[in-house]
C-alpha positions as CSV (number, residue, x, y, z in Angstrom):
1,X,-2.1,-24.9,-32.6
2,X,-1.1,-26.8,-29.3
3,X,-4.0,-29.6,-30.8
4,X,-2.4,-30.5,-33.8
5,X,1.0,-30.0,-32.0
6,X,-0.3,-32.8,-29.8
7,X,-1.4,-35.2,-33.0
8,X,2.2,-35.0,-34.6
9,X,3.1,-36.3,-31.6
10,X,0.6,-39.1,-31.1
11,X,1.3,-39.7,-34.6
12,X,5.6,-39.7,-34.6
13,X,4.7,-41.9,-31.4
14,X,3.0,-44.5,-33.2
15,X,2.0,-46.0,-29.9
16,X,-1.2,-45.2,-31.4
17,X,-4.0,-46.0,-34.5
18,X,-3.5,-43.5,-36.8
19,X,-7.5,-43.3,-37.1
20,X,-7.6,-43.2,-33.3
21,X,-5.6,-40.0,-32.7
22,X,-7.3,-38.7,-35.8
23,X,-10.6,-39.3,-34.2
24,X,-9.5,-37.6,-30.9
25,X,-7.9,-34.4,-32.1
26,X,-11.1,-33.9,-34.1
27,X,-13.6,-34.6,-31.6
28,X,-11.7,-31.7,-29.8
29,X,-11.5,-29.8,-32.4
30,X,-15.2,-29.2,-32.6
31,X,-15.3,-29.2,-28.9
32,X,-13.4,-25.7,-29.3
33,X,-16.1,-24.5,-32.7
34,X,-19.2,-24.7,-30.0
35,X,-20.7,-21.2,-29.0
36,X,-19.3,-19.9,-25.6
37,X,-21.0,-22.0,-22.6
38,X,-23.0,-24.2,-24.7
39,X,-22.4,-27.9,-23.9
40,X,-23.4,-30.8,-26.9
41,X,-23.3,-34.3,-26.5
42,X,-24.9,-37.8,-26.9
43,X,-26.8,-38.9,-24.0
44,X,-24.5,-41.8,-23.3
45,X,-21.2,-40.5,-23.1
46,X,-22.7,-38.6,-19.8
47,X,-25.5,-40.9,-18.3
48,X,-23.1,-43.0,-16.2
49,X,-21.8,-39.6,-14.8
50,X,-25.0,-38.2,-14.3
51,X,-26.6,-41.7,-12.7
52,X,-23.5,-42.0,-10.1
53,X,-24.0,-38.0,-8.9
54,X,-27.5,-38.4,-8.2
55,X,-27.1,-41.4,-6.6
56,X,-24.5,-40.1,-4.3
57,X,-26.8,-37.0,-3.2
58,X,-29.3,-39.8,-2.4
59,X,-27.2,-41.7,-0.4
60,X,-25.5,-38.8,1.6
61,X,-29.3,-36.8,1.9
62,X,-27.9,-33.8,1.1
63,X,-26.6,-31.5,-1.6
64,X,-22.9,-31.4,-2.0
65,X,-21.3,-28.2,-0.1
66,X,-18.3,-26.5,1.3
67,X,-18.3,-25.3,5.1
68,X,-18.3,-21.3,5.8
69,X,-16.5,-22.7,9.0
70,X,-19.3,-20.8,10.8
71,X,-21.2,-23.8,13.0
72,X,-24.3,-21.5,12.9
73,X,-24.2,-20.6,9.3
74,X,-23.8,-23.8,8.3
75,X,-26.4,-25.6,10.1
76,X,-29.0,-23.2,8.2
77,X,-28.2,-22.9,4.7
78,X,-25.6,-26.1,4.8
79,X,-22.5,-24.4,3.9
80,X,-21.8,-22.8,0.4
81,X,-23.3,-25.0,-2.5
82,X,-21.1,-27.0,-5.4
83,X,-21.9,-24.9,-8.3
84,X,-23.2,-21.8,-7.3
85,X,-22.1,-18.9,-5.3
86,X,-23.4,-17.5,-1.6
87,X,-23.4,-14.0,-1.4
88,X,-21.9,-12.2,1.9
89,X,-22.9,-8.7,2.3
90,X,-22.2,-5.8,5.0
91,X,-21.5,-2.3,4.7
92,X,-17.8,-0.6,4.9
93,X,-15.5,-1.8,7.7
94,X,-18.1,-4.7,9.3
95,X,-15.8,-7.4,8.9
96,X,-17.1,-9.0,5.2
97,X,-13.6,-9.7,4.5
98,X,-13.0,-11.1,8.0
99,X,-15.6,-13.7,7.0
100,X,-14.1,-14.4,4.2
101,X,-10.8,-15.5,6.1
102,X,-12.7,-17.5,8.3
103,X,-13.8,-20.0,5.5
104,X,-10.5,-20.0,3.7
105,X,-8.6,-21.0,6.6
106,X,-11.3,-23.6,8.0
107,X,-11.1,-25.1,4.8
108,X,-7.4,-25.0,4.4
109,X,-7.0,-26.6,7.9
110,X,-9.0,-29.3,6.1
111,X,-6.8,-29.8,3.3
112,X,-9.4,-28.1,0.9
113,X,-8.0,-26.4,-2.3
114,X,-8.8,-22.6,-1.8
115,X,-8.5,-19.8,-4.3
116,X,-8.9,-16.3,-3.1
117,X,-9.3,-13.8,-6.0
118,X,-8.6,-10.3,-4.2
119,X,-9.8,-7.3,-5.8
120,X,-8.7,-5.0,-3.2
121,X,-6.5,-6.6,-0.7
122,X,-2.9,-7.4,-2.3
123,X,-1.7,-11.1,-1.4
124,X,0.6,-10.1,1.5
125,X,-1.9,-8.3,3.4
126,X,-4.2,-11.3,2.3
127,X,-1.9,-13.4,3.8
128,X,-1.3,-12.0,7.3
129,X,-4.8,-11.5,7.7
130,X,-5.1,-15.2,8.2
131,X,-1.9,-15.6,10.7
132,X,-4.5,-15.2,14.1
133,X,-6.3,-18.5,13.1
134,X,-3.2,-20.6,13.3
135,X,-1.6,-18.9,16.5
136,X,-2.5,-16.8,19.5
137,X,-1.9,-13.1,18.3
138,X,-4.8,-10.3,17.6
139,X,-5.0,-9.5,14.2
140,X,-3.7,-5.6,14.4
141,X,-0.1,-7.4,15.3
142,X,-0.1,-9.3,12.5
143,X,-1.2,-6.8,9.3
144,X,1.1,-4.0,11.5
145,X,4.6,-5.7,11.6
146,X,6.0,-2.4,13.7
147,X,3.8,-3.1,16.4
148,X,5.1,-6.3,17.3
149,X,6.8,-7.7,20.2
150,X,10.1,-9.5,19.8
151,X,7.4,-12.9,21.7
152,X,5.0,-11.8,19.2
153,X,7.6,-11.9,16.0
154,X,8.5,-15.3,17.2
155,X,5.0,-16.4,16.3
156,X,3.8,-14.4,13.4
157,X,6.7,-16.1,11.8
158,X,5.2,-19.3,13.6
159,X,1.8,-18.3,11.7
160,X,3.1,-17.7,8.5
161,X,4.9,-20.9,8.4
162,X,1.7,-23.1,9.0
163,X,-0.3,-20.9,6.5
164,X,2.6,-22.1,3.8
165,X,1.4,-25.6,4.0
166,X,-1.9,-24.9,3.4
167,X,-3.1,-25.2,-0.1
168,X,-4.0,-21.8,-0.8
169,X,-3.6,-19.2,-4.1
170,X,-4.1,-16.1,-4.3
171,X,-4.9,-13.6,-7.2
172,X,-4.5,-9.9,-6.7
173,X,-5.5,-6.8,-8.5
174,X,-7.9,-5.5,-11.3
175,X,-9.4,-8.3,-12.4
176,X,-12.3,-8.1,-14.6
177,X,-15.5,-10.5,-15.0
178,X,-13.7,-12.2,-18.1
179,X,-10.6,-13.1,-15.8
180,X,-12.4,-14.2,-12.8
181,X,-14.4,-16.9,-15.0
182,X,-10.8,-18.0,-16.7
183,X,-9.7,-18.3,-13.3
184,X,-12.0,-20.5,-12.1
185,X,-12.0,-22.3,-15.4
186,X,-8.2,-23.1,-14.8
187,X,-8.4,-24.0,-11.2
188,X,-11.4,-26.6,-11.4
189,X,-9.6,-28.4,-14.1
190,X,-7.9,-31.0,-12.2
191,X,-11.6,-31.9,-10.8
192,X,-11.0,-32.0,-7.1
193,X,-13.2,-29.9,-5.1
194,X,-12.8,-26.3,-4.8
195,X,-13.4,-23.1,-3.1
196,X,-13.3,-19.6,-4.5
197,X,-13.4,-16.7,-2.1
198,X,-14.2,-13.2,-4.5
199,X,-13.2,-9.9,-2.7
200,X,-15.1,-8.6,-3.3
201,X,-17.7,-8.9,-5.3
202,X,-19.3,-5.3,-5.9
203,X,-16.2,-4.0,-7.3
204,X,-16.3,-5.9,-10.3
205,X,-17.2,-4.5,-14.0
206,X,-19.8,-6.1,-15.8
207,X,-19.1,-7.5,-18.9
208,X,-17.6,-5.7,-22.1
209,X,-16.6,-3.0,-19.7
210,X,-12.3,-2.7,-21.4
211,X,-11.8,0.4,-19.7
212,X,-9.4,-0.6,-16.5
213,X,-10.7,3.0,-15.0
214,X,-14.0,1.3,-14.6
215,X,-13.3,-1.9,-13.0
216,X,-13.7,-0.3,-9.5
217,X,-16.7,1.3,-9.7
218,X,-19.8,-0.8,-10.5
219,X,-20.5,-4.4,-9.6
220,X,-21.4,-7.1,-11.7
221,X,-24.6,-7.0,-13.7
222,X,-23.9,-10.0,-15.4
223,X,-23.4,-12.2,-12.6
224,X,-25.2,-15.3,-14.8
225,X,-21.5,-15.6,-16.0
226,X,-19.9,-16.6,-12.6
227,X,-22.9,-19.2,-11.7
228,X,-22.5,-20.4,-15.5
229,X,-18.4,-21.3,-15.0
230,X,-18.9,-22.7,-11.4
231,X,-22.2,-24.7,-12.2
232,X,-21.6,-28.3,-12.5
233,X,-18.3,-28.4,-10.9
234,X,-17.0,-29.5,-7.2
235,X,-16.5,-25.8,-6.2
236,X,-18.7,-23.3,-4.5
237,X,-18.0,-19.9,-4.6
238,X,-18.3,-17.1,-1.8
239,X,-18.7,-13.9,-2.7
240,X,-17.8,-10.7,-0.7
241,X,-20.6,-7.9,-1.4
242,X,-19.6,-4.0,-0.2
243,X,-23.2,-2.5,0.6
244,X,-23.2,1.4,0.1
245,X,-22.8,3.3,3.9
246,X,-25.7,5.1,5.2
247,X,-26.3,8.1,7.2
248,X,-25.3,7.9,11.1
249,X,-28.7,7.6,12.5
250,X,-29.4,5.1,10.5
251,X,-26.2,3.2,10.8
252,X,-27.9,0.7,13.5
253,X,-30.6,-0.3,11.1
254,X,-30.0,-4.0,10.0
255,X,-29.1,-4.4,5.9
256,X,-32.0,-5.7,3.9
257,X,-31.0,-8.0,0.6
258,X,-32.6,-4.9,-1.7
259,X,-29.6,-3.1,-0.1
260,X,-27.3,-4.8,-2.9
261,X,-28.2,-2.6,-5.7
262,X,-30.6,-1.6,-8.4
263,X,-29.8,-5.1,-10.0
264,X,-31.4,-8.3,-8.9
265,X,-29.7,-10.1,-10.8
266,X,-27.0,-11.2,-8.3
267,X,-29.7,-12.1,-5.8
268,X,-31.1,-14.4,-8.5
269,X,-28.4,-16.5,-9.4
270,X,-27.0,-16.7,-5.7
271,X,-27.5,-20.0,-3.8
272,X,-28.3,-17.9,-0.7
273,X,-26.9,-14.5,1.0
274,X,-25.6,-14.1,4.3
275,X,-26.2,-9.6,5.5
276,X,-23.9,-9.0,8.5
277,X,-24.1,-6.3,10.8
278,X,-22.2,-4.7,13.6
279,X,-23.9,-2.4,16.1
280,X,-22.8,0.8,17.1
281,X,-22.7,2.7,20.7
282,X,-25.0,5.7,20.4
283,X,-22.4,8.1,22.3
284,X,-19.3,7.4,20.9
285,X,-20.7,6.0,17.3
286,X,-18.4,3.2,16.8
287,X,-18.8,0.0,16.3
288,X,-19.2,-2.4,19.3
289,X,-18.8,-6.3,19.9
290,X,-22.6,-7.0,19.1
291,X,-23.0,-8.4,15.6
292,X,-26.0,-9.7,13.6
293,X,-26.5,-12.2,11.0
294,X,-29.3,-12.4,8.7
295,X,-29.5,-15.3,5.8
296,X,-32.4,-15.3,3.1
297,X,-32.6,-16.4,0.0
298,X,-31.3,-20.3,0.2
299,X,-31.5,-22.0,-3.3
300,X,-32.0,-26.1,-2.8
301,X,-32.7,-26.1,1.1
302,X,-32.0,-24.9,4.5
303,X,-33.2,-22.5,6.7
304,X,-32.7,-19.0,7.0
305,X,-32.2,-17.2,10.1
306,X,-31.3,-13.6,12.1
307,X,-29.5,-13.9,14.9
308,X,-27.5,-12.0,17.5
309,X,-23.9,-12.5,18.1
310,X,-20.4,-11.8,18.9
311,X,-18.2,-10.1,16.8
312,X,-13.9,-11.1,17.8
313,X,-11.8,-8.4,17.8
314,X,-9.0,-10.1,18.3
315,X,-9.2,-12.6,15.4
316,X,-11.9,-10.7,13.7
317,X,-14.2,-13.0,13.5
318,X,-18.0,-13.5,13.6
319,X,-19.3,-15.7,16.5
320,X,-23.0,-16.8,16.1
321,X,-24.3,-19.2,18.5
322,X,-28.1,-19.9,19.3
323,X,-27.4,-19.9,23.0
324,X,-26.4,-16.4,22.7
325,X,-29.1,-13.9,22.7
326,X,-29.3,-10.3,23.2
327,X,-31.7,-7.7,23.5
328,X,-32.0,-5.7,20.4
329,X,-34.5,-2.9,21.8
330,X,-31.7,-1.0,23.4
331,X,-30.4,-0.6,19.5
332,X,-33.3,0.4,17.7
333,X,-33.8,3.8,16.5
334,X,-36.9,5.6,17.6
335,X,-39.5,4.7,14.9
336,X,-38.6,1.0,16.0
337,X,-36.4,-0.2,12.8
């Protein structure tokens, strides 16, 4: 309907051929008649596109890809790859989410476009969660309001006001595999590059699932879907991944990628997947400031890596350096895992 609304137009215009907008409104027309994802056309109305890209990657040696705004991370798998998504996985309460800020405000502080698509999180919570990377305040201040001093008030509301100007939307609430690929369908048309933070990831339905009920309790087993919609595009997405909690003995035993589910189908249409891990005092059981990060499967190059870090309380935030090394031993369980 809003095609041919478009002809009369062209047409009452008459700025136009008639054959011309006749040609165009058709051409469209059977653009919308192709089956779902399938992509027809000659050779050269693409090849000049196609030449220019992979000249580009030549010249710049690398594939196209947006930072994590983690220096180590990075370095090793090259940021998150245009047209694909990275996986970030950790059990309950480790901080997957707190990642997830990280790269939208590193990119944001870059004038990147940034879409986070919050399953869990509604947007004002989203929002003040990213308040301690603009100004000096611990994170617990700024998601609990009450708990502010009249100094620290001043500059929440300082925060707030810088995280405005970035160029940041946020979508909130049950949304399903079908939404999440119009979503991305509708922020990648202007063609300027883009990156999607998903939060998270394993609470999403797989498709046909119509019963709202269900969308929070299984992950996505058609994950081909999301890689589809993103693939070919100047976006990357990053997708948050809740692993299942394990017993207490165990809870200092690093994440493995089979730890994702029955499915591997997520693992095989990820560009690569970053497992972090806090580790826990033995006494008291909770969790302390050591941290580990463990990347495997990179699609298109880079280098995986497990490290030991530094996990920020304050900021909530993963710091993984090479010069920081610690010994692991005294965190092993007694079989040596």
């Amino acid at each position: 309907m809003l095609l041919c609304q478009e002809g009369i137009q062209r047409a009452q215009d008459q700025s136009e051929a008639g054959l011309e907008v006749l040609g165009s409104i058709q051409a469209r027309l059977e653009t919308m008649g192709s089956p779902a994802g399938a992509k027809s056309a000659a050779v050269e109305s693409f090849f000049m596109e196609a030449l220019e890209k992979a000249n580009q990657r030549y010249q710049s040696k690398q594939a196209p890809r947006i930072p994590t705004g983690n220096a180590f991370i990075d370095s090793k798998i090259g940021g998150i790859l245009h047209g694909y998504y990275t996986i970030c996985a950790a059990r309950p309460k480790v901080g997957k989410s707190a990642f997830g800020d990280t790269a939208i405000a590193y990119n944001c502080q870059r004038a990147r476009r940034v879409v986070k698509i919050s399953l869990e999180v509604d947007r004002e919570m989203s929002l003040y969660s990213l308040v301690p990377h603009v100004v000096n305040l611990p994170n617990i201040v700024c998601v609990r309001q009450e708990l502010q001093t009249p100094e620290q008030n001043q500059l929440f509301n300082e925060g707030m006001g810088k995280v405005l100007e970035w160029p940041l939307r946020i979508y909130e609430g049950d949304i399903d595999c079908d939404e999440a690929c119009w979503i991305i369908e509708k922020e990648t048309r202007a063609g300027d590059e883009v990156l999607f933070v998903l939060d998270h990831f394993g609470l999403m339905v797989e498709a046909g699932k119509n019963n709202p009920s269900k969308i929070r309790e299984s992950y996505v087993l058609d994950s081909g879907r999301l890689r589809r919609k993103i693939y070919g595009k100047k976006a990357a997405l990053l997708a948050l991944f809740q692993l299942n909690e394990v017993p207490r003995e165990y809870a200092d035993k690093l994440p493995r990628p089979a730890d994702i589910g029955e499915s591997k189908k997520p693992l095989q249409d990820c560009a690569a997947m970053i497992l972090l891990h806090r580790y826990q005092d033995k006494e008291t059981l909770k969790m302390t400031r050591k941290a580990n990060v463990n990347l495997s499967l990179v699609r298109g190059g880079g280098s995986p890596g497990n490290l030991d870090g530094e996990f920020d309380t304050k900021k909530l935030e993963f710091i993984v350096q090479s010069e920081l090394e610690y010994d692991i031993d005294d965190y092993r369980d007694e079989r040596g895992q």
